[in-house]
C-alpha positions in Angstrom: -30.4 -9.5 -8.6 -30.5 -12.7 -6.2 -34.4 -13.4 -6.0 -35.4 -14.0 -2.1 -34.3 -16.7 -0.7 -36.5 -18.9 1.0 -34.8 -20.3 4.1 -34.3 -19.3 7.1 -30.5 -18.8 6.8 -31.4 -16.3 4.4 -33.7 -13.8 6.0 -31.3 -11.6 6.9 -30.1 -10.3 3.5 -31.1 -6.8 3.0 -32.7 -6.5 -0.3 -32.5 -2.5 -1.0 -35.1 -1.5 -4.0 -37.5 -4.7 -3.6 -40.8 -4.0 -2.9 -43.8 -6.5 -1.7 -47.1 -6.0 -3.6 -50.1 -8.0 -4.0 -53.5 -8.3 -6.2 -56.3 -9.5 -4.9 -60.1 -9.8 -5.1 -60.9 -7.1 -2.1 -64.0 -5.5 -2.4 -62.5 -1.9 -3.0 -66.5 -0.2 -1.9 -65.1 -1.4 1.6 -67.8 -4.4 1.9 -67.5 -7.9 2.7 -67.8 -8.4 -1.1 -64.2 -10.0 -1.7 -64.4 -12.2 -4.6 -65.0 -12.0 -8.2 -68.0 -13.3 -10.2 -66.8 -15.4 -13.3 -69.9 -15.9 -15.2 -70.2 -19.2 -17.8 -67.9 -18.8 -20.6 -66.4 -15.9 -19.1 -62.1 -15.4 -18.8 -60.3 -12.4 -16.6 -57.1 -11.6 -15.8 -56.6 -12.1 -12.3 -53.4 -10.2 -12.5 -51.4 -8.1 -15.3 -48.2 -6.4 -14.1 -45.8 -4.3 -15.9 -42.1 -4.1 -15.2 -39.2 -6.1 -13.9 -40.6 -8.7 -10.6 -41.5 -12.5 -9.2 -44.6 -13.6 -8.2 -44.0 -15.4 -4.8 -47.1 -16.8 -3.4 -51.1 -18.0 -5.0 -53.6 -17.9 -2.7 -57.1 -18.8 -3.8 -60.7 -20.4 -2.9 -63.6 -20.4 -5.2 -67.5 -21.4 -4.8 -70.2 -23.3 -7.5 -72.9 -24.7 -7.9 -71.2 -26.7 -10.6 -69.5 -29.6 -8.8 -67.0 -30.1 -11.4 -65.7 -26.7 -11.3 -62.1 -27.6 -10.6 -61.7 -29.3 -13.8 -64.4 -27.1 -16.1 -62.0 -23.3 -14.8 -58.8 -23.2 -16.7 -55.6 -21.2 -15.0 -53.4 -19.8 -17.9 -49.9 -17.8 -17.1 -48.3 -15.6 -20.0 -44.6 -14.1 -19.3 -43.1 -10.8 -21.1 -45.2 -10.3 -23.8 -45.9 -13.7 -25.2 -48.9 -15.1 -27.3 -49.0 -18.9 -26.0 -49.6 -19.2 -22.1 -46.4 -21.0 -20.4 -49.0 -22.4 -18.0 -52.3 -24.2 -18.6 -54.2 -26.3 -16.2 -57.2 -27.0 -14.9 -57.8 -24.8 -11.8 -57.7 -27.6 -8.9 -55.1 -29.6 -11.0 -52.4 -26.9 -11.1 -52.6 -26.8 -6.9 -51.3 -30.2 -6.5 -54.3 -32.7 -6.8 -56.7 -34.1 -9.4 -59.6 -35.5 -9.9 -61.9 -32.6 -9.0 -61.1 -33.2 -5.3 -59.8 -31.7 -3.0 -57.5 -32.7 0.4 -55.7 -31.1 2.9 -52.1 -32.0 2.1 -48.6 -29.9 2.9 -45.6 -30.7 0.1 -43.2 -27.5 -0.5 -44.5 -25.9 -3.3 -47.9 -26.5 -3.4 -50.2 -26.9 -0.1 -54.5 -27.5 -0.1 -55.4 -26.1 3.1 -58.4 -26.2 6.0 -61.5 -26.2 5.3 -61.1 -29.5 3.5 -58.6 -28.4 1.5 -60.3 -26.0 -0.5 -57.7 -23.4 -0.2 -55.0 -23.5 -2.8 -51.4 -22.6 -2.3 -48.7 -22.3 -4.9 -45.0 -21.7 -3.9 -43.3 -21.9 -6.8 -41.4 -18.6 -7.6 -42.6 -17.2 -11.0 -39.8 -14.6 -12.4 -40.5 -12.3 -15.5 -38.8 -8.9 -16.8 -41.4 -6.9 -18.3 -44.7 -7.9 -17.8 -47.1 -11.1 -16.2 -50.8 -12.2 -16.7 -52.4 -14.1 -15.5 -55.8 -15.4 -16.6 -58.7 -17.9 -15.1 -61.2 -19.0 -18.0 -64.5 -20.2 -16.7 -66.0 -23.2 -18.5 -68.2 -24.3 -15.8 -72.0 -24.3 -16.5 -72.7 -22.1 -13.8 -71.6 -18.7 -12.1 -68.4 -19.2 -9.6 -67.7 -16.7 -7.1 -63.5 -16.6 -7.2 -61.2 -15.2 -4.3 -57.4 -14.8 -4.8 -54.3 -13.3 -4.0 -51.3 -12.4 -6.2 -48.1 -12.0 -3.9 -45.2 -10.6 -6.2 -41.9 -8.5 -5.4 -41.1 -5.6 -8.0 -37.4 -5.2 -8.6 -35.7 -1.7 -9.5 -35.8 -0.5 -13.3 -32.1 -1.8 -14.5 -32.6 -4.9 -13.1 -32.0 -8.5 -15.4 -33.2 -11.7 -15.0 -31.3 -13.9 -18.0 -30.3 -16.1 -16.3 -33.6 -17.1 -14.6 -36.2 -19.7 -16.5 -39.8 -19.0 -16.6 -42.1 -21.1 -15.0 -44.2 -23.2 -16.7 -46.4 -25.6 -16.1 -49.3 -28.1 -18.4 -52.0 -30.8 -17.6 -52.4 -34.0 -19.7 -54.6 -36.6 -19.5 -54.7 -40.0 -21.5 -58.5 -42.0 -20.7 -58.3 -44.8 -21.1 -54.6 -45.9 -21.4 -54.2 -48.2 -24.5 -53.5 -51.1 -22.5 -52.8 -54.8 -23.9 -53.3 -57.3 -20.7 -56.3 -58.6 -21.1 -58.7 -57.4 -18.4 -60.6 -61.3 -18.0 -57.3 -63.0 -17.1 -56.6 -62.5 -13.4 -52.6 -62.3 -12.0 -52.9 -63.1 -8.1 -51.7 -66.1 -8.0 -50.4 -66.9 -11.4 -46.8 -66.5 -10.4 -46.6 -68.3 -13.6 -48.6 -65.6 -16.0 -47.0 -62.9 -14.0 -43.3 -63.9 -14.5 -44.1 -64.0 -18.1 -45.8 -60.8 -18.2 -42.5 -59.2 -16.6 -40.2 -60.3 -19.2 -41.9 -58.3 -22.0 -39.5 -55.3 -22.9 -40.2 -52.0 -23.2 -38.4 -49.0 -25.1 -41.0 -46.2 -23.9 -42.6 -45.2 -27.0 -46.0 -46.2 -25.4 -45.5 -44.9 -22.3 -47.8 -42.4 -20.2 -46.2 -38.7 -21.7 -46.1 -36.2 -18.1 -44.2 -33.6 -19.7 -42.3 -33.3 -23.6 -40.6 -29.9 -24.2 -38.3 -28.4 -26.4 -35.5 -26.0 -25.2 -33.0 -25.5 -22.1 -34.3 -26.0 -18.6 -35.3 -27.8 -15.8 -37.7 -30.2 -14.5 -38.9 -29.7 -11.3 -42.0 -32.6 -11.1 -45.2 -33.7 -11.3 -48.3 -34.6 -9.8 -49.9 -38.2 -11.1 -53.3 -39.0 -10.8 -54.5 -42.6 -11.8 -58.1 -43.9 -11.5 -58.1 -48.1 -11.2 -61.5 -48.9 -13.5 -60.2 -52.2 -15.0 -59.4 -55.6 -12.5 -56.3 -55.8 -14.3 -53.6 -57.8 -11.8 -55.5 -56.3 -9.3 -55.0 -52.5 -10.8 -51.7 -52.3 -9.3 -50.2 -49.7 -11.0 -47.3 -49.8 -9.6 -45.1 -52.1 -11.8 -44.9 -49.0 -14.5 -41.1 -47.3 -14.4 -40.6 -44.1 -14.7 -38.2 -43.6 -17.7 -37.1 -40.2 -18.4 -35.3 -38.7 -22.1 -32.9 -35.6 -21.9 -31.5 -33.9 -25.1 -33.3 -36.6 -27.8 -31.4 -39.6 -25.9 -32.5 -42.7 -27.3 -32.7 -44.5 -24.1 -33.7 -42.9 -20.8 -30.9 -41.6 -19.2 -33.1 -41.4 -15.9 -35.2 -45.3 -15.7 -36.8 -46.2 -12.6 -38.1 -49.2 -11.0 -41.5 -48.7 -10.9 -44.4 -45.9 -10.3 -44.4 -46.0 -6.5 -40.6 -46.0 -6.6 -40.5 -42.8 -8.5 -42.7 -41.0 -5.9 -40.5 -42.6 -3.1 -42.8 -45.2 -1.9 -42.7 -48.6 -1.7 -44.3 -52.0 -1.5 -47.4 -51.1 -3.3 -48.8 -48.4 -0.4 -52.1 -48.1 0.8 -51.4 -45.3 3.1 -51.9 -41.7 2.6 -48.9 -39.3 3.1 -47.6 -36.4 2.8 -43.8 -34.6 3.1 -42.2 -31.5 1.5 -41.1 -33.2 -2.0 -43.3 -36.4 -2.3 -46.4 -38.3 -1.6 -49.3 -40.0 -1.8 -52.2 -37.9 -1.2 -55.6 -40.1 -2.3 -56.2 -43.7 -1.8 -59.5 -44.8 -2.4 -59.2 -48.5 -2.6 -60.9 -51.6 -0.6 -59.8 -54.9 1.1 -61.2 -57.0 -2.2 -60.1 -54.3 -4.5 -57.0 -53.0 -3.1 -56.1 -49.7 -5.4 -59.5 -49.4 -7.2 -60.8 -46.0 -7.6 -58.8 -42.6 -7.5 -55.2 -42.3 -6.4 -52.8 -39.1 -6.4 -49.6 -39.3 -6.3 -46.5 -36.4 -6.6 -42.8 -35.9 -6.6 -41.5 -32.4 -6.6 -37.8 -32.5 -7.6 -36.6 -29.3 -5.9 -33.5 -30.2 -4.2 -32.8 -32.1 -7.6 -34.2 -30.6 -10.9 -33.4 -32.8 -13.6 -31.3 -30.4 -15.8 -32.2 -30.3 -20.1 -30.0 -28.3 -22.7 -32.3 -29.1 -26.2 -35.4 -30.9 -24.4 -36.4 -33.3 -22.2 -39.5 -36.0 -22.3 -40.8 -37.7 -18.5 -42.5 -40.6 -19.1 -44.1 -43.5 -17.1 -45.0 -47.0 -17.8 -49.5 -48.2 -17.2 -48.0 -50.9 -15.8 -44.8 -53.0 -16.7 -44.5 -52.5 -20.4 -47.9 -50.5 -20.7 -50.2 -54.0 -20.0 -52.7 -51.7 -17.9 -56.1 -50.1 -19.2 -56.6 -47.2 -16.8 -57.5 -43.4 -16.3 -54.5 -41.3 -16.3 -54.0 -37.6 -15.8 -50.9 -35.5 -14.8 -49.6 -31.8 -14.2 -46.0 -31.1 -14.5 -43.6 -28.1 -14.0 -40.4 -27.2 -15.3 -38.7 -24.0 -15.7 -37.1 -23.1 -19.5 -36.0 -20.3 -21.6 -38.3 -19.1 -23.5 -39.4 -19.6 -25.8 -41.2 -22.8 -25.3 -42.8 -25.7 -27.7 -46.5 -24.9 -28.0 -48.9 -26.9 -25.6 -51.5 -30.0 -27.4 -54.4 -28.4 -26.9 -56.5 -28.1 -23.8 -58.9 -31.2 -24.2 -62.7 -29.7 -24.2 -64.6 -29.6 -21.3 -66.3 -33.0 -21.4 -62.8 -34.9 -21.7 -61.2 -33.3 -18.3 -64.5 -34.5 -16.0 -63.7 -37.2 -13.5 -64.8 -40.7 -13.9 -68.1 -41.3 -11.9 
């Protein structure tokens, strides 16, 4: 079976036995009613399919009176049977942006769309061969009204997908990062100070962690979200490398040049951006305070997956050698065979809010 392809060169394959389904929150009394209530505390699965298939498309929008609902509703993803979700993120985070916010932005995958960008897209092509769930947990303090759709293809009985990985995808956040500049000395200007600050090495075991797994796969990116508290050097986060471990490599067989390299930018941007594998998608800084405040950034690898056989660990530098004290926060994704290296636990509710 050769799951549908997605350009336009191959529309015209005839796919005999594949059928197009969807789930969705539709009022079946033939209302207006089209969403589902998810009351405090509450989790429902959202979808639960049996048999061989590929879930193609997530639509969804929700409404709260709890303005941190983004980060409070958890999305969790469980393929063929098994006990420990392959996906678990924060609801806004696993569509492409954090902090609670949303934006309209386009990349490939994953797409926040008018009004505002408060409705999520997802892309990413989710195979299984015998069954799929997916769940949303709400841990918001009030009731949220949640629409969605489930798009999915089911494939004829007989049909194997070995050689496929299951999606995956997890949230992390580190607040603050255990910086070691200190915050009262000021860099612009101190060529001096900063020239000496460059020349301390780094070997990555303090780095930022986006994404540590165990088994064969591939990597497929991330999303970075940074909020700027500290006046370190500014808060230019940029100096951090992006230094990436395949197969228990001592060294990083993948080491960038710095954060805003990584996410193919350059020269410290303060523009927002968007295009079908990278960008930067929040900028909240000021003329006196250049990257203060909130920034997203992402880099979906899909025309290059970085490729793992026994596991793989994407890390990135707070700042050259991990000098800055700063909010970070990431979701990756990554296709494996299952099965996969248990998740850290989800932090608790009070340790995923945004900063004020």
């Amino acid at each position: 079976m050769v799951l549908g392809m997605s350009t336009l060169a191959g529309l015209p394959l005839l796919r005999p036995g594949v059928r197009r389904l969807r789930l969705s929150s539709y009022d079946p009394a033939g209302g207006n009613s089209d969403w589902w209530e998810f009351e405090p505390g509450q989790t429902r699965a959202i979808a639960s399919i049996s048999g061989v298939g590929c879930i193609k498309h997530i639509w969804v929008t929700l409404w709260s009176d709890d303005k941190y609902a983004l980060r409070k509703m958890l999305l969790r993803m469980y393929w063929d049977g098994e006990d420990a979700p392959s996906v678990e993120t924060p609801i806004g985070d696993f569509f492409g942006m954090g902090h609670n916010l949303t934006k309209n932005f386009v990349s490939l995958p994953l797409q926040m769309s008018p009004e505002n960008g408060r409705s999520f897209n997802c892309w990413f092509p989710m195979p299984f061969q015998t069954d799929a769930r997916i769940e949303v947990v709400n841990e918001a303090d009030k009731r949220v009204n949640f629409y969605f759709y489930v798009d999915y293809e089911q494939y004829p009985d007989g049909t194997t997908l070995d050689d496929y990985g299951r999606f995956h995808a997890h949230w992390r956040r580190v607040n603050p990062t255990p910086g070691w500049a200190d915050p009262a000395v000021r860099w612009e200007g101190n060529h001096e100070a900063m020239r000496e600050a460059w020349k301390t090495p780094n070997t990555g075991e303090n780095n930022y962690v986006i994404l540590d797994a165990v088994g064969r796969g591939h990597y497929v990116g991330c999303h970075l979200d940074i909020d700027c508290f500290s006046r370190q050097a500014n808060d230019w986060y940029g100096e951090g490398d992006d230094m990436i471990f395949v197969d228990g490599a001592a060294w990083p067989g993948i080491h960038g040049t710095g954060t805003e390299d990584y996410f193919n930018t350059a020269f410290a941007p303060k523009q927002e951006y968007s295009a079908p594998y990278h960008g930067v998608i929040l900028y909240q800084g000021t003329e006196d305070w250049p990257w203060r405040g909130k920034n997203t950034l992402y880099r979906y690898h899909i025309e290059d997956p970085i490729f793992f056989e026994k596991s793989i660990r994407v890390t990135i530098e707070h700042g050259h050698a991990n000098k800055l004290t700063n909010d970070y926060a990431s979701t990756a994704y990554w296709y494996q065979a299952e099965p996969h290296q248990p998740f850290p636990p989800m932090l608790p509710v009070e340790a995923r809010l945004p900063r004020l």
